[in-house]
Structures are given as C-alpha cells and as structure tokens.
N, C-alpha and C positions, 0 to 999 in steps of 0.2 A: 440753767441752760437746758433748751431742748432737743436733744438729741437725736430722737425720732423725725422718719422724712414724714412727710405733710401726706393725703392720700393723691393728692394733684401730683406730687414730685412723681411717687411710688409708680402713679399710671406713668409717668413719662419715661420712666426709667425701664418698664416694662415695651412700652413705644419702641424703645430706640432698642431693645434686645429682639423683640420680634423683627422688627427691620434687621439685625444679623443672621437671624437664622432662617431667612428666607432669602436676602440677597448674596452672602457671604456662600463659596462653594466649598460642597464639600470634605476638598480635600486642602481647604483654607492655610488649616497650619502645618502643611507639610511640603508646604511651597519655600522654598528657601532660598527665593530674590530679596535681594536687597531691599531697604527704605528708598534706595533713591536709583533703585535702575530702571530702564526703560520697560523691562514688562511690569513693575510695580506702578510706574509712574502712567500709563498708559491703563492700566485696572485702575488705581484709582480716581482717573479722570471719568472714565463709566464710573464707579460706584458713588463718588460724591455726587457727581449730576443724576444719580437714584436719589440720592440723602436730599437734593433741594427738592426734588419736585414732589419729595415727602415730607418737606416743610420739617427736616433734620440736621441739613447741615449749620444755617447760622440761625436758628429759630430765638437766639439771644439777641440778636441785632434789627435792629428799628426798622418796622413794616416798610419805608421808605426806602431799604436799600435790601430789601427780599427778606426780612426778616417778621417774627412773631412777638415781637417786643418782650420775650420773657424774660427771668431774671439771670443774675449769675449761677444761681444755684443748677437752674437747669443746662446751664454751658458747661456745671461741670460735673454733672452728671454724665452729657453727653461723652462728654473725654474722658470720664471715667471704662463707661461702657466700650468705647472705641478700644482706649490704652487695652484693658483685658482680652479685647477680640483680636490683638496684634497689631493697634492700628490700622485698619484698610484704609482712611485718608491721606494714606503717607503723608509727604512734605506738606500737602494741605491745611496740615494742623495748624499751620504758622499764618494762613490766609486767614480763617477761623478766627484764632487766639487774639493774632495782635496786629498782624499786618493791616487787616480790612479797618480795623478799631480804632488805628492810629492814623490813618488815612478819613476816618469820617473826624475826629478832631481837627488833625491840625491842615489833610490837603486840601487845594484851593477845586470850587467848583466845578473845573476842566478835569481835576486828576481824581476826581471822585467818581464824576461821570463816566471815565475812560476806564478806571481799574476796578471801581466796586461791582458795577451790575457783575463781569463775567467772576468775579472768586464766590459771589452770592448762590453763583448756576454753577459752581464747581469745575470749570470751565479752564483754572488758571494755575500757573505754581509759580510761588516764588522764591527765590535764594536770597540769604542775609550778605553783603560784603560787609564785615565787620572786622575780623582777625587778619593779621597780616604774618609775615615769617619774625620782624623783630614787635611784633603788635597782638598779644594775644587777646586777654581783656583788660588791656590799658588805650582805651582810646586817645590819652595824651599824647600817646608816642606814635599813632598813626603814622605812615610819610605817603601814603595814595592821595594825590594833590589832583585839586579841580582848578585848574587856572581861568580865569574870567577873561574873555577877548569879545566885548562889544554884548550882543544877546545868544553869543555862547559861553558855555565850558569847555575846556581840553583835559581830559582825563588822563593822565597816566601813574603807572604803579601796578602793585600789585596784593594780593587778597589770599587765603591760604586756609585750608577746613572749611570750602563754602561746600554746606550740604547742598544737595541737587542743585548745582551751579550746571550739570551737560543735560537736565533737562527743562532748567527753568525756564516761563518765558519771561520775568522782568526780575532785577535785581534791588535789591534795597540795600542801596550803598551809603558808604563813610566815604567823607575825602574833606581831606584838607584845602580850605579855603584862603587861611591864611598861617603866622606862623605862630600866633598865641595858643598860648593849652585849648583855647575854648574857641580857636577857631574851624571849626570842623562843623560840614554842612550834614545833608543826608540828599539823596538825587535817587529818583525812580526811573534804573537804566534800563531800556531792553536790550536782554542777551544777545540779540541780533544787530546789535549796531555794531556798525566796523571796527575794528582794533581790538576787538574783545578776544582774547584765545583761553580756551576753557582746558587744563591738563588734567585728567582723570589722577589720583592717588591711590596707590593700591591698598586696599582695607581688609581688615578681616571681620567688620561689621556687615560688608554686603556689597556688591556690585553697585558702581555707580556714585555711592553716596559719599564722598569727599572728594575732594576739587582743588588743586589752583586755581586762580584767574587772574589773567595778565590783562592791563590795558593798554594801550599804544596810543598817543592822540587820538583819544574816543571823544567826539564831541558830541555834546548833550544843549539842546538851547535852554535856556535861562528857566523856561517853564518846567521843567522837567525836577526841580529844586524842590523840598519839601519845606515849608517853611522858609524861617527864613535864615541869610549867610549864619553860621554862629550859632544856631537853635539845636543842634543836634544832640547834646549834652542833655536838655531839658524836655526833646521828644523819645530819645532811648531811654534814659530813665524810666519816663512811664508805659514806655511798651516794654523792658523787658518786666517790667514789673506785673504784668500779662503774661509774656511768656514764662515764668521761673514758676508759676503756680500755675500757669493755665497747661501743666501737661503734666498730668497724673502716672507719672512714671511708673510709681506705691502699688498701680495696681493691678499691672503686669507684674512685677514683681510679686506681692502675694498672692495670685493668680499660681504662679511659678512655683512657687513656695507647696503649696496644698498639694500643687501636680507632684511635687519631688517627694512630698512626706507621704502622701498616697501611694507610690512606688515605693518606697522604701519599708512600708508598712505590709504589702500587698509579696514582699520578697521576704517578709522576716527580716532587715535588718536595722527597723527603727527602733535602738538600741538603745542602751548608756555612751553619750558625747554626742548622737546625732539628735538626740530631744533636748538637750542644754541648746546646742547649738540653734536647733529652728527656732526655740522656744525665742530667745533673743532675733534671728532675723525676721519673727511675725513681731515683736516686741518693736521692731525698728519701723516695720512696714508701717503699724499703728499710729506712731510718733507721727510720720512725715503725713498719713490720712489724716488724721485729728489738728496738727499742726495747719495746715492746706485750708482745712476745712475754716479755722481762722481767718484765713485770709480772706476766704472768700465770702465769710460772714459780713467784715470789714467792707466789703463791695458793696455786699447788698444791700448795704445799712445805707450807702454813698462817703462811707468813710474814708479818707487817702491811706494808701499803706505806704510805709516805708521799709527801715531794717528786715520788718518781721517776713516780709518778702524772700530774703536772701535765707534766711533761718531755716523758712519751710521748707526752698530749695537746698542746702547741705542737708537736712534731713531727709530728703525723697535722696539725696544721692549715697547719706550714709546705707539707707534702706535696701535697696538696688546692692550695693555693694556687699552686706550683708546676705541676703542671699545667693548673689553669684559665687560668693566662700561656700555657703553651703552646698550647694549642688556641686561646685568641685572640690570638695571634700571627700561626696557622700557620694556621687553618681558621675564622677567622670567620666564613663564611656556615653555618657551625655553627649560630653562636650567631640566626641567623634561621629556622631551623626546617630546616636543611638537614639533619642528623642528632641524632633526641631523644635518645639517649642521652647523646650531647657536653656537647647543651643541657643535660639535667636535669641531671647533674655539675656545670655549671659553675654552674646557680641554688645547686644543694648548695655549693658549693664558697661562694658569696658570704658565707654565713653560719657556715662552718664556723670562723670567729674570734670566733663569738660564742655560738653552741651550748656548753651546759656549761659556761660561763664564759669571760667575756671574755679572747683570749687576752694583752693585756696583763696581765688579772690572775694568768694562770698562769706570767708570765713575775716578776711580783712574789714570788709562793710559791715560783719555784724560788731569786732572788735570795736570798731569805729563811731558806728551810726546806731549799736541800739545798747551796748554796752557802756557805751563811751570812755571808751580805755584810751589810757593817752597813746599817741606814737612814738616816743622816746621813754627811757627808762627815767624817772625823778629821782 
C-alpha cells in the first residue's frame, strides 16, 4: 500500500490552505458562534460562495453541476483542511458530502435543477429531518406521517436534534408513507412552507444548532418526493454512508490534541499520565485517519462500502472522545473560556456520539453487518 499523497494531491491540499489563510479572519478561532447560528450561518454563506468561484467547494462533483470532476481523495482532503480550520462551511458540509450527491443519483430532473446549481454556488443550507423524540436512529419506529390526498401530501409530526433547522432553507425529510417498517419516504421541504414551527433547543455546543420541528398540515405536492414511496431505506443508506466518512472529525481533533500538548509542554507540565494519556488519544486520532482513509480508497477504486463505514465512524468518535478526556483532564480552565479552540472541540466533541447516528447504533451495524454476530445468545 501506498501511503504517500501523489504531488497533484499535495498541490491541492496546499490550494485549499492558501484559500484559508487569506479568506479566513484573523481572529477566526476566537469567535465562539456556534455551527449553526445566524452569524455563522450568514459568514459561511460569503465564504463558501468564495470556495465556488475558486472552484473549492464541490471540485469533486461532475463539471455539469459546477464541479471539477476530481476524485474522492480530493473531497477529502478538502474536509480534511476545512474540519482542522474549524469548519467555516458550517452546515454546508452536509450540501457538499451528501446531500448535493444523493440528489444528482436518485432526484428527478426538476429537483436537480431547482436545488443543485444554488448548494454548487454555496448559496444554500440545508437541515436533515430524520430523528424524532421516540425515533432516534431507528427509522422503523418513525411516526412523522406524509398522507397522500390526490397530487399532495399532508405532513404532520414532529422531528427533534434537526441541526440548523432556524436557518435552513429546505429540509430533507423522513415521513412515513405507510404503516410497514419499510414504508417511509424522503420529501425535499422548504422551511418556509406553512405549518412548519421551528423551536430553538438550548445547547451547550453553540447558538442556534439544535432544533425541534413541528408540522401541522404541511402540504407538499407529489413532486417534491425523492424517489419513490418506500425507497428511503435504500437512499439513506447510501448517503449516510457519505456522510459518516465524508466529515473528518480525527482532524480537528488532532489538530486539538498538538494545540493542548504544545501548552502543556510550553507550562512544564507535560509530565508522567499526561504523555500515556495523549500518547493514546493521538493513537486514537491515527485509528479513525488510516481507518477513513479505507474508505475512502474503497470509493475511489468505485468499490461499494458497507459495515466498514460505520467502523470508521465509531472510530472518528472513539478519537474525538479521547481527546476531549484529555484536555479536561489536563487543561480545564480550557474548558472556561481560557483557550476557544480547546473549548469549541470539546462542545464538538460532546456530540460527536451522536451526530450521524448514534454511536451505539453503529456499533449494532458493525456487530451485525461486518462481524456478523448473531442477535440472540445460542
């Protein structure tokens, strides 16, 4: 196996860091808005429409929908580069990763036309409706119901953890179509259609970034449906399997990691138990980069992934979790505002067992789908 980036990669990955340190300001990381508040969400609309018109933000996706036809490798480089500079794409990541991606497979003509060109110009953001209050990441047990009346829907229920749901403009919804495990659609709503009430959740990740969302007879016409009744099982599958690799969590995290052992070194107290301890959450960091990197090899070959998907992700979460021990172990006055960076990491860090799927449930799928352990005791 070869290990080493290519010199093509290397320029591009120098590309997209000179692109940081000439649009990103100043005083970048000591801003401490949220992922999904209005002045984040509001900067990253300027800064991804810099990233297109520098042929940066989807330079992975197909010349035909503003893209540079390049490979995987280089999508995740780009998020790699991002993930360590804090993300300034905020929620955008999700347009990028998997939203735009799964809409040029499975959406029909109209809704490609309608929602790709503007996530292409960085123009767009959108929220998942997926979790619910008795519905975490069990889509069987959904009860958000789309009832069909002629060439509508009638929306009602409710939705719960939607990141930027109060700034999104369109939703990528779950709702039950019918009453089998496997009837459950996907519908592309905008946030602005009537009966939608959006309740902010109070967080200690950031302003803005967790949501209710209630619907009340939201209707939606028949077009607005991704695929078709039934298919949602078979289109989430392969977007989240985009999203769980496509966001390099690993390298903010060791990003994180160097900053706190640099501090700690720089005070004299990178001791005995504080070098065992890094030594293991850079050991972690490694696992879920080299793991990832699988995957993503997987891609580029055009190989399908499955289990090993969910793997990488509890690893990028073991990783994450792993240093956020450390730093409050070792630098707790971190976490009261002595250095944002630490902080922000470590709010990310809070959630990172529950972002893309809870990570008990990805440790069910590997038990499942790549171990293949039975589900009852023999």
């Amino acid at each position: 196996m070869e290990f080493a980036w290519t010199a093509e990669q290397q320029q591009f990955r120098e590309t997209v860091r000179a692109f940081l340190a000439e649009h990103l300001p100043e005083d970048w990381e000591s801003q401490a808005h949220g992922p999904g508040s209005e002045h984040q969400t509001a900067f990253s609309k300027l800064f991804c429409a810099r990233l297109a018109e520098a042929g940066l933000l989807v330079p992975h996706w197909p010349e035909e929908w503003g893209g540079r036809n390049l490979d995987a490798w280089s999508a995740f480089i780009l998020a790699e580069e991002m993930w360590m500079a804090g993300e300034p794409r905020g929620g955008q990541y999700m347009n990028v990763n998997w939203i735009g991606p799964t809409l040029m497979r499975y959406g029909s003509p109209e809704q490609q036309a309608r929602y790709i060109p503007p996530m292409a110009a960085g123009q767009s953001l959108w929220c998942q409706g997926f979790s619910e209050p008795e519905a975490g990441s069990d889509l069987a047990s959904l009860r958000t119901r789309a009832e069909r009346d002629g060439d509508l829907y009638r929306v009602n229920g409710q939705k719960v953890w939607t990141s930027y749901a109060g700034e999104a403009d369109t939703c990528f919804l779950l709702a039950r179509t019918d009453a089998s495990k496997r009837g459950i659609s996907i519908f592309l709503l905008p946030m602005d259609t009537p009966g939608i009430t959006v309740r902010q959740i109070p967080s200690v990740i950031g302003e803005g970034d967790i949501h209710e969302v209630f619907f009340d007879d939201v209707e939606l016409p028949a077009s607005a449906r991704l695929g078709e009744e039934g298919q949602a099982w078979d289109i989430v599958r392969a977007a989240l399997a985009l999203e769980r690799v496509g966001i390099p969590r690993f390298a903010l995290a060791s990003k994180t990691l160097h900053r706190a052992v640099a501090r700690l070194k720089a005070e004299g107290r990178f001791g005995h138990g504080a070098v065992e301890q890094a030594a293991r959450a850079h050991a972690a960091c490694e696992a879920a980069r080299l793991y990832s990197y699988q995957i993503i090899d997987q891609r580029h070959q055009g190989l399908s992934t499955g289990a090993e998907a969910n793997a990488a992700r509890y690893a990028t979460v073991n990783a994450e979790r792993a240093v956020g021990e450390f730093v409050v172990e070792h630098i707790p006055e971190a976490l009261a505002g002595g250095e944002t960076m630490l902080l922000a990491h470590h709010q990310r860090a809070i959630v990172a067992g529950i972002a893309s799927g809870a990570a008990e449930i990805q440790l069910n799928l590997i038990a499942t789908n790549l171990l293949e352990l039975p589900r009852e005791p023999r």
